[in-house]
C-alpha positions, 0 to 999 in steps of 0.5 A: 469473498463467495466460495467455498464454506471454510470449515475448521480443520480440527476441533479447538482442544486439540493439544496439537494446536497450542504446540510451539505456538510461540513460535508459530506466531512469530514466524507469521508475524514476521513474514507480516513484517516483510512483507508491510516494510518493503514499501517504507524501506526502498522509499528511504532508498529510492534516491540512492536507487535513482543514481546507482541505476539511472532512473529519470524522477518520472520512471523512479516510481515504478519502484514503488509500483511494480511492487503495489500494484501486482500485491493490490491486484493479485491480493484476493486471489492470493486469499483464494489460492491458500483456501484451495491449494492449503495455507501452509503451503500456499504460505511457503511457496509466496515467501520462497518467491518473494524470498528469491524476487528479494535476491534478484532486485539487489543483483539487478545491475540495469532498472528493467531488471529491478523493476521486474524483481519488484512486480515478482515481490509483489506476486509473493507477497499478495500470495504470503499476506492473506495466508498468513493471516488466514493461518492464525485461524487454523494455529491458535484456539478460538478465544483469547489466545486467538485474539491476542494472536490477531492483535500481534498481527494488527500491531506489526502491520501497523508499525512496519512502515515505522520500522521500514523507514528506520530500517531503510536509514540504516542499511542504507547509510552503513552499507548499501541500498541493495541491503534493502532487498537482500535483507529479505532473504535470510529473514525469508528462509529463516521462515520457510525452515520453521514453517513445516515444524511449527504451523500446521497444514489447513484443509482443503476446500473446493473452489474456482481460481478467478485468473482471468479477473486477476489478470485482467484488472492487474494487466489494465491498471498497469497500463493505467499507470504506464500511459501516465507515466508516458504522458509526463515524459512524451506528452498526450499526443504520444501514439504509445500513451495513447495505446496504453490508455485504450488497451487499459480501457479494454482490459479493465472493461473486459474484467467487469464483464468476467466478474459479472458473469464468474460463480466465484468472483475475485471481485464481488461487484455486487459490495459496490451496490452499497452507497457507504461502503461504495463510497469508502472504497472511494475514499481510500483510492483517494487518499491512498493516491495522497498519502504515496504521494507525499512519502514519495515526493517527501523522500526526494526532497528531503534527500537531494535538497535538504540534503537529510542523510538516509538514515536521518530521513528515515527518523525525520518521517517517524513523527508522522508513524506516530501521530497517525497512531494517536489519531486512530486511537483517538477516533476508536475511543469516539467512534461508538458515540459519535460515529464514522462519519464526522471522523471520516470528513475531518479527517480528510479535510485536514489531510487536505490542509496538510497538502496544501501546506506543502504546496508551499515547500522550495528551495529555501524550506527548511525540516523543521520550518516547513515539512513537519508540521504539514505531516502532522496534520496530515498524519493525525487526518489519516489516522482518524479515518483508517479505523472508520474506513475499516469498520464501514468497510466491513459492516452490514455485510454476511459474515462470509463476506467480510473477508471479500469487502475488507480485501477489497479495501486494501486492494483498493489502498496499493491499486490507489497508491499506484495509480495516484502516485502516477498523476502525480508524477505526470504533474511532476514532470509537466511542472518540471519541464516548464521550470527547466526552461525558466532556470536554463535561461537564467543559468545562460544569463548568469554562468561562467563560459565554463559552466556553460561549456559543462552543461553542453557536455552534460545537458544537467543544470548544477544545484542550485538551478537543478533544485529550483526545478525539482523543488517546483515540481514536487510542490506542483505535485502537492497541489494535486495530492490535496485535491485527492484529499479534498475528493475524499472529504466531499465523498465523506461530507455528501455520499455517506449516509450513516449515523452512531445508531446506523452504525450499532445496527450494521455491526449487530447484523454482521457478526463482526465479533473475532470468536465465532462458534468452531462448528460455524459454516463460515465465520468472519475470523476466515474470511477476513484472514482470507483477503489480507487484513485482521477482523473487527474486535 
């Protein structure tokens, strides 16, 4: 990210600086870990969300949109408000809104009200994240214990969407599905009470706050996402999906031009002049747009027709944590003498085939017959592509942005995610309806006088017609995930150009080593904390 230089705020041997350090570590790592798991735990939730607050399937992913979107879109600036304001308090202020969002969310007794606590976590995470990360430079000593202080970091985002679900199946099936959110409050304030004592304030620098470009792209891809959504439930001639579409046009037109024309862009659009890491950013849009996708859809299925209890749905998504976790272990054993590139297309290509072998799931489909072995090979896809996304995401770039081009990326996953899961929900809903049709028929050919004096009343179709028609809808949807996945590995297979030796010269030119000099101007350790994500060892 351009801006102002960052600077250390105290020399390395300061004894103040290893004080408690322990613990300081753990309060980072723990807002981390809020903030990552808060996807997979309300996922597990959703269908329990869904009866408790009459959600249609259509408006249930906003759920997970109101919360992606605003931390996708608000994700840099957030970055730039800890550089400006000062990191621990920037830090604070993000978990006490996301602590409060929290509270407000298990309270809500009416959907507006959820989805509205939602997008207000979101605002605290995309405050919180970036900052906290950017907090290790300024807490732990350059070298070793810095390192290590990153790997704990990396490892908890890593496995926060593992203990999410876990978590999710827990509280969900022992108490209730507002626990998913209240859980946040005691960890939150647990937080911000050690925060003053154990982390130290950063300096401050100068800089410009790019509110307009934050605005503008968050305003125009919820917009994006709404007339989706729209579309799936009023159908394409809507007057209101029609608006939604062109207000998004506007908005998204008038954020190019503000980037464009800002000294310190939240978005530098100049990273997209680079045909590889152009084509990365692509890449994960795509297959951000898969992967939320298939958790979304997956959760309901595995809930309302197989009928997996909270907590057994959460341990039956496990196995895919882990086989993305051998897959990018895999991939970075290999990556310097084979490159990127072959990751990144096979990868895709057999997140692709997973999809399209879910294509195939129905009524009669069976856990272990039908769903797990689909996400294993999707998972072991995804896995070998995160660790070459990341690393052509940040090479060949100056050192002082490295922080905007990584940020740029996860920004990209939650902002695909959403937008991906909302085509897919369109498709949902169109497949649906035409299903809905065909098993009402039949259900009228085939029901008792008092079956069909109930469905009058009702106007709800009983199992196992209901699930005919969700169970259509979903596999409708995978058809489409797959060509995400399929996009992704053309993209790979035709738009990035590099090779092992292109590879080992972009990262001899960035400086993407962690340990950078204390008197260095600006060092990739700060900027990569600045926008969300831990740098390249």
């Amino acid at each position: 990210m351009t801006g102002a230089q960052t600077t250390p705020t105290e020399p390395a041997e300061s004894p103040e600086r290893g004080r408690g350090s322990g613990i300081a570590l753990l309060v980072i790592a723990s807002c981390q870990l809020m903030v990552v798991l808060d996807i997979t735990i309300v996922n597990i939730a959703l269908p329990h969300i869904q009866t408790s607050l009459g959600f249609s399937t259509e408006n249930l992913s906003w759920v997970i949109n109101a919360y992606t979107l605003t931390f996708g879109g608000l994700l840099l600036l957030g970055g730039r408000l800890g550089d400006i304001l000062g990191r621990r308090r920037v830090f604070i202020s993000g978990v006490l809104l996301f602590v409060f969002a929290s509270l407000l969310g298990g309270l809500s007794q009416e959907s507006w009200q959820l989805l509205a606590a939602r997008a207000l976590q979101g605002v605290g995470g995309a405050v919180a994240s970036p900052t906290a990360l950017s907090l290790i430079t300024t807490t732990f000593r350059e070298g070793p214990e810095r390192n290590r202080a990153f790997g704990v970091f990396a490892a908890v985002s890593a496995g926060g969407s593992a203990i999410g679900l876990l978590a999710g199946g827990l509280l969900v099936e022992w108490l209730d599905w507002r626990w998913v959110l209240f859980v946040n409050v005691p960890i939150g304030l647990l937080i911000v009470a050690a925060t003053p004592r154990y982390i130290r304030e950063s300096e401050r620098h100068p800089g410009h706050f790019d509110l307009l470009g934050a605005l503008t792209s968050t305003l125009g891809m919820v917009l994006l996402v709404y007339g989706f959504i729209r579309a799936s439930e009023e159908g394409w001639s809507d007057s209101v999906t029609v608006a939604a579409f062109v207000a998004a046009v506007v908005f998204l037109a008038l954020f190019i031009l503000i980037e464009q024309r800002s000294r310190q862009p939240i978005t530098p659009l100049w990273m997209f002049r680079d045909r590889n890491r152009a084509g990365v950013y692509a890449m994960m849009l795509s297959l951000a747009a898969a992967m939320f996708g298939m958790f979304f859809f997956l959760t309901l299925f595995v809930q309302n027709i197989l009928g997996f209890s909270p907590l057994r749905a959460g341990l039956a998504f496990l196995p895919v944590s882990v086989i993305i976790a051998i897959g990018a272990g895999f991939a970075s054993q290999l990556l310097p003498k084979w490159g990127p590139k072959p990751f990144m297309a096979v990868g895709a290509i057999l997140a692709a085939v997973g999809l399209g072998w879910l294509t195939l799931t129905d009524v009669d489909s069976t856990y272990l017959g039908s769903i797990l072995g689909p996400m294993l090979v999707f998972g072991f896809g995804m896995g070998l592509q995160f660790v070459s996304l990341t690393l052509m995401a940040v090479s060949g770039v100056e050192s002082q942005e490295a922080g905007a081009a990584s940020g740029i990326l996860n920004a990209t996953q939650q902002v695909g995610g959403s937008l991906g899961l909302s085509v897919l929900v369109t498709v949902f809903g169109t497949a649906s309806r035409n299903e809905a049709t065909d098993q009402v028929a039949r259900f009228m050919a085939e029901a008792t006088p008092a079956q069909r004096l109930e469905f009058r009343r009702s106007g709800q179709l009983p199992a196992p017609w209901s699930d005919q028609v969700l169970a259509s809808g979903i596999s409708s949807s995978f058809v489409v995930a797959a060509i995400f996945a399929v996009v992704a590995a053309l993209i790979a297979l035709i738009v990035i150009q590099v090779r092992p030796d292109d590879l080992k010269r972009l990262q001899g030119g960035a400086g993407l080593p962690v340990a950078q000099s204390e008197d260095a101007p600006a060092n990739v350790a700060d900027a990569d904390a600045r926008d969300g994500r831990p740098p390249q060892a």
